[in-house]
Every structure is written in structure tokens, then in C-alpha cells.
N, C-alpha and C positions, 0 to 999 in steps of 0.2 A: 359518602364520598362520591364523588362526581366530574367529570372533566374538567370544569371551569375550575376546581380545587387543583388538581392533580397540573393542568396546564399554569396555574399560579406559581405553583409549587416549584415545577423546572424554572419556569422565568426568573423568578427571585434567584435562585441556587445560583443560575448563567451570570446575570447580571450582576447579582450582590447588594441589588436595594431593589426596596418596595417601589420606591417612586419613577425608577427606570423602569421597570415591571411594569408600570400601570400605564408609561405612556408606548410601551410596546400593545399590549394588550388592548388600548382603546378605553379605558377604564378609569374609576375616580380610585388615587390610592387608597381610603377607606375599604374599598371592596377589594380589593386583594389582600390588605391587612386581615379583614372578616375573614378570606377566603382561609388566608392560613391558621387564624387561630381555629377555624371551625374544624379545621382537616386536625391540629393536633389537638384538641379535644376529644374528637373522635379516636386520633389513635393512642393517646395519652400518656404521649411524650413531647418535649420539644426539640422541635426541628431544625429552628434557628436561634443563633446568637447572636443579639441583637447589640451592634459594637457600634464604637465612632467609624470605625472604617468598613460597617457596612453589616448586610445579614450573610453570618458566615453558618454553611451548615454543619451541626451537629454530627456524632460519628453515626445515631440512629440515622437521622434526617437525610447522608450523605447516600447511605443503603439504602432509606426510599428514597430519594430523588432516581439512582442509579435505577430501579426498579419503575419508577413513575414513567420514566423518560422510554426504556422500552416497550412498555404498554402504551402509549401515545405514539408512538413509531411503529407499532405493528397496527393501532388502528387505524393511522394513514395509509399505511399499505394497503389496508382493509378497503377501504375507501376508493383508492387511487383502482384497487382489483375488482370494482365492480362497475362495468362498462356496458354501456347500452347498446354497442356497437358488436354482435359477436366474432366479428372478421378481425378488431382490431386488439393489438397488445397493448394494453398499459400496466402500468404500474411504477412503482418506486424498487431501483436496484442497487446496494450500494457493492460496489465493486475493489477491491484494495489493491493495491499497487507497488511494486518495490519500488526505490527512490529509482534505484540504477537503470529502470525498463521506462521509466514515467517518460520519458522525453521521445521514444523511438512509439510508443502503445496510445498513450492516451488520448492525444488530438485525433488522429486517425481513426479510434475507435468512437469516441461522438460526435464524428460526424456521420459515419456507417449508422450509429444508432439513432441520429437525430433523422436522418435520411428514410429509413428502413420503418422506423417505430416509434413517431411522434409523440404516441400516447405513454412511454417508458419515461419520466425521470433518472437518472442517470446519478450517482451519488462516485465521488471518487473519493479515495483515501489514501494518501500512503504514510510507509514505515519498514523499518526491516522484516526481514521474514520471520524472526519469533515473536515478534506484535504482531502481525500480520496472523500468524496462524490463531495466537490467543483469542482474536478479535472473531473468527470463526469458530471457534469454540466455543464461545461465550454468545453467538447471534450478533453480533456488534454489527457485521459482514455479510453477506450472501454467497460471497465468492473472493477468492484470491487469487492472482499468481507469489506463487513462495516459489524459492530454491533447494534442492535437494532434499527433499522431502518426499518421504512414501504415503502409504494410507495408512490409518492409526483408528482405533474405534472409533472414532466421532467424524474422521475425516476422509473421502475419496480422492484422491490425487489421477487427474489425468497428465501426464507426459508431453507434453510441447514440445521441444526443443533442446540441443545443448550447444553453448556458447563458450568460446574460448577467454581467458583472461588475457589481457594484453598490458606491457608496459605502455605509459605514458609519460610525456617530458615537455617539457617549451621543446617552441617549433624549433629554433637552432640545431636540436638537437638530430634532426632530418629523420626521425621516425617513419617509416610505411609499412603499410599493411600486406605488402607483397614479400614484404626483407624480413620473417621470424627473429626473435632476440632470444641468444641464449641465455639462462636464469645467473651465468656464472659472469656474464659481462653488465647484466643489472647491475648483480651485489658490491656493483666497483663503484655505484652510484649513492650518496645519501637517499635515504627511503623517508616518502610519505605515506604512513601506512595506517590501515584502523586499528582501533583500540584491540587491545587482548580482549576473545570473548563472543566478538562480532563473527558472524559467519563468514564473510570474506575473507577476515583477519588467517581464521582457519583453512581454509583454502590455499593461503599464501603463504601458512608454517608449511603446509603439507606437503607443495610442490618443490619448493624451497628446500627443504630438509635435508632432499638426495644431492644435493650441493656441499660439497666443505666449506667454502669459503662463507664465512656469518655475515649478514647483515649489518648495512650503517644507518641507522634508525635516527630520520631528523627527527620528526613529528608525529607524535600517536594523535587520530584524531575520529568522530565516530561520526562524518558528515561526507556524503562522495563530494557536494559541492565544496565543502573545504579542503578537502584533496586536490582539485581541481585547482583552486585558488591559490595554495601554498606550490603547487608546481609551477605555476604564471610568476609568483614572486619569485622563484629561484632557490626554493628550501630543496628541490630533490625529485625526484623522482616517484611516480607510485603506479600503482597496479587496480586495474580495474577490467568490469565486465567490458567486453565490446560496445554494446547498447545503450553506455552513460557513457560513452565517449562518442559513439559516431559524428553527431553533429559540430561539434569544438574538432574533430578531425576535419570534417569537409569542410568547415568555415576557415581552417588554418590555424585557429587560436591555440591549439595542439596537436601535438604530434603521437604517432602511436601506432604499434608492431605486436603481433600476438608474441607468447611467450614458446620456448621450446627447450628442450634438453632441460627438467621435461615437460611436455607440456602440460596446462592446468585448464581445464573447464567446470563448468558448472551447468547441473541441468535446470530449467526452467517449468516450472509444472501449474495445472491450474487445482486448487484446493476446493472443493465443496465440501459441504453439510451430509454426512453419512445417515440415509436413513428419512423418513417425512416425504410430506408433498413438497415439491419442487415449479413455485408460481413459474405463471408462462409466461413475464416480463423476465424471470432469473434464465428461466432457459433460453431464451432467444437471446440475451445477450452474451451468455455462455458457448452457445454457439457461435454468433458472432465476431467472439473474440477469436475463437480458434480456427475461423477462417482466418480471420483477419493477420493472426501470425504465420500462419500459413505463406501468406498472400507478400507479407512486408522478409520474410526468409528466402522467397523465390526470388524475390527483385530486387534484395541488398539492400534493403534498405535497413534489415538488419543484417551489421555485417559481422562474417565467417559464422554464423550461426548455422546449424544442420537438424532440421526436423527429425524425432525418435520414430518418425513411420513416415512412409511414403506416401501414406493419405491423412493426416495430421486431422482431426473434426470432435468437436467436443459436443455431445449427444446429454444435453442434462436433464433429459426428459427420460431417459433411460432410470426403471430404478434402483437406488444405488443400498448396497444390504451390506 
């Protein structure tokens, strides 16, 4: 077994034919073909099923590819972490991101990184915070920001921030961020809300509850952009973090007032890897970022959000037990 097998091996799986494989790879299809029967020869199973609509992997083959694909991912980092330069940081970080934060975090932060640590690759991913933490769990990840979320044996949670939920509407609606909405002059509106299940979702029973008055539930839906979207057409009303709203607030395309009586927040945290060496591309940019919220809290740019310390700094070189 040998790279060239193992890098065949992902390509086919991604792509789903040999012949796409081989013109990724640079390659005559025979020799990826070779590659793969050699690899399942050796491991003495087969890996693919060879259909009209393509090489689909097998339940074994799907567990080693899964497996293949992180061992070729750790030896790029391998790779990427050994620098001739010893002043400089490189490597490969892949970073996760919740949808709601992605638009106020992410631009800002590669360009601090691209700026600061040329030699760092930068990998971005988002999804809700129970993928988002699996993904760390699992190595998929180096780092996340999750929500409400402590430390668990596998995982260190440092404390950022807590941000308040806020109603959202079409602009007519004259929403501002200076005028709080009480939760019992919402409930008088059709609600666009996430699906039962979601964390948000929970959030939004939980505040809700201390209300009599029940909700009028247009649309369950498990997308912030579709929330977004069904409020522009006129389905209703919904509720989100600050930080997947701010920008559609300052642009006008919506309106939007925190929530009160009572009010509902959520804290903001950064997840790592409990335990191991911690590369020094993962920690500069760990650090990094927690300037950087810092930085984007002080100046509104994320708004009503309130740092959990007065000096807010994420130290990932520290080690974590």
C-alpha cells in the first residue's frame, strides 16, 4: 500500500469514475484502474461497485476511503509543518464556523491571517454546532466556534462572547436596534422559525415559554438563509442571533430589534481538541481569532454582543488536560 494507491482511492470515491480520476491525477486510466485492484488485493475486499452510473463505494471501501482520506490530510499538514524558515508559521488549519457568525468572522479573519501568516492555509467549514462539534471530535476540524457548549472529555471550550437574539421582519416593519421588542408583541406575528431539534429552535422554546400567548408558526425551516428569505417574501416574522443579521440590517433589506420580557441570548465559544500537541499554525490562528472578536465587539461591528472577560484572548499553546 502506498500513496499513489491511497490518493486513487479518495479521487475515484469524490468523483465516482476512474476516467475523471485519471484526468485529475495526470494519469493514464489503466493505472488507476491497476492502482485500485492492487490496493483491494491487498486488502481482500472490494472497494467498488462498478455500475453504469459510476464507481460507487462499497460499505468496506466507504470506511477505508473515510480512513484514507484522513491519513493523506494529516500528511499534508505534515508537509505543509515543516518549514525552512524557523521565524515563520505555516501550515494547514481547518477552522469551522456556525452559519449565523460566518458573515460578521470570516472575511475579516483571512485577511488578518493572510496578512500576519502567509505561510498558514486557511481551511473554512461551516454547519450547526452539533456537526460542528462531531467534526472536532472525530479530527475532521482543528478548531470551532459552537454555541452553548462547555468542556466534555474530548473538548476544551474557551468563552468569547454573549449575544442577544433579536426579532426580524421586512423593513416596513421599522425594526431598530435601539427600540427592544417584547416576546408577547412578536407572538402576534406569523413565525418563521427552525425546525424542532435545532439549537436555536431551543433557544426560542425556552424564551418563549414564560409567555402565555402561543405561537403562530408559518414555516419550520432548518436554513438561517431561508429564514431570511421567507421574511423578504412576507411569510412572517423570525428570530435570529444578531451577527446573521447585522449586515441585511445596515444594508436596509431588514429590519431588526433585540428581544426582551424576556430576554434570550446565547453564548458564543471557541472549541478545541482536549489533550495532544497543538501545531503552531492551529494556535496562531486560535489566537488570532480571539483577538479578532474582541476587536469586531469593541467597534459594533458585532452588534449588542458583550465579551465573557474584560480581556477576551485565546491562548492555544497553553496545554489543555
Amino acid at each position: 500500500m502506498d500513496l499513489r494507491q491511497l490518493t486513487a482511492l479518495v479521487t475515484v470515491a469524490e468523483v465516482g469514475s476512474v476516467t475523471k480520476a485519471a484526468r485529475l491525477l495526470h494519469l493514464v486510466q489503466p493505472a488507476v484502474t491497476r492502482q485500485i485492484r492492487t490496493l483491494e488485493d491487498e486488502i481482500g475486499v472490494e472497494l467498488f461497485e462498478r455500475t453504469r452510473q459510476g464507481m460507487i463505494p462499497t460499505a468496506a471501501g466507504a470506511a477505508f476511503v473515510e480512513r484514507a482520506r484522513r491519513a493523506l490530510q494529516e500528511l499534508e499538514r505534515a508537509r505543509a509543518e515543516i518549514r525552512p524558515d524557523p521565524e515563520q508559521v505555516t501550515g494547514i488549519v481547518t477552522l469551522g464556523v456556525l452559519e449565523s457568525v460566518m458573515d460578521v468572522v470570516v472575511q475579516p479573519l483571512v485577511t488578518v491571517v493572510a496578512d500576519r501568516y502567509p505561510g498558514i492555509r486557511l481551511r473554512v467549514v461551516t454547519a450547526y454546532s452539533g456537526h460542528l462539534q462531531q467534526w472536532l471530535d472525530s479530527g475532521d476540524v482543528d478548531m470551532s466556534l459552537l454555541y452553548n457548549t462547555t468542556d466534555t472529555p474530548s473538548l476544551t471550550v474557551v468563552p468569547l462572547l454573549r449575544e442577544p437574539l433579536w426579532v426580524v421582519a421586512p423593513p416596513p416593519a421599522e425594526l431598530t436596534p435601539d427600540r427592544p421588542m417584547p416576546w408577547a408583541s412578536v407572538l402576534g406575528h406569523p413565525l418563521v422559525l427552525p425546525v424542532p431539534g435545532h439549537g436555536l429552535r431551543a433557544l426560542i422554546d425556552q424564551a418563549r415559554s414564560s409567555v402565555s400567548a402561543a405561537p403562530r408558526i408559518a414555516v419550520e425551516v432548518n436554513s438561517m438563509h431561508l429564514q431570511k428569505k421567507l421574511v423578504l417574501a412576507g411569510h412572517g416574522w423570525t428570530v435570529l442571533p444578531a451577527a446573521g443579521v447585522a449586515g441585511d440590517i445596515a444594508a436596509g433589506t431588514l429590519s431588526g430589534a433585540p428581544l426582551t420580557e424576556p430576554e434570550a441570548s446565547r453564548s458564543v465559544v471557541l472549541g478545541l481538541p482536549r489533550g495532544g500537541r497543538t501545531p503552531p499554525a492551529v494556535a496562531a490562528v486560535a489566537t488570532t481569532l480571539g483577538r479578532l472578536i474582541r476587536t469586531l465587539v469593541h467597534s459594533g461591528a458585532w452588534p449588542s454582543a458583550r465579551l465573557d472577560a474584560d480581556d477576551t484572548s485565546v491562548d492555544a499553546t497553553r496545554p489543555r488536560t
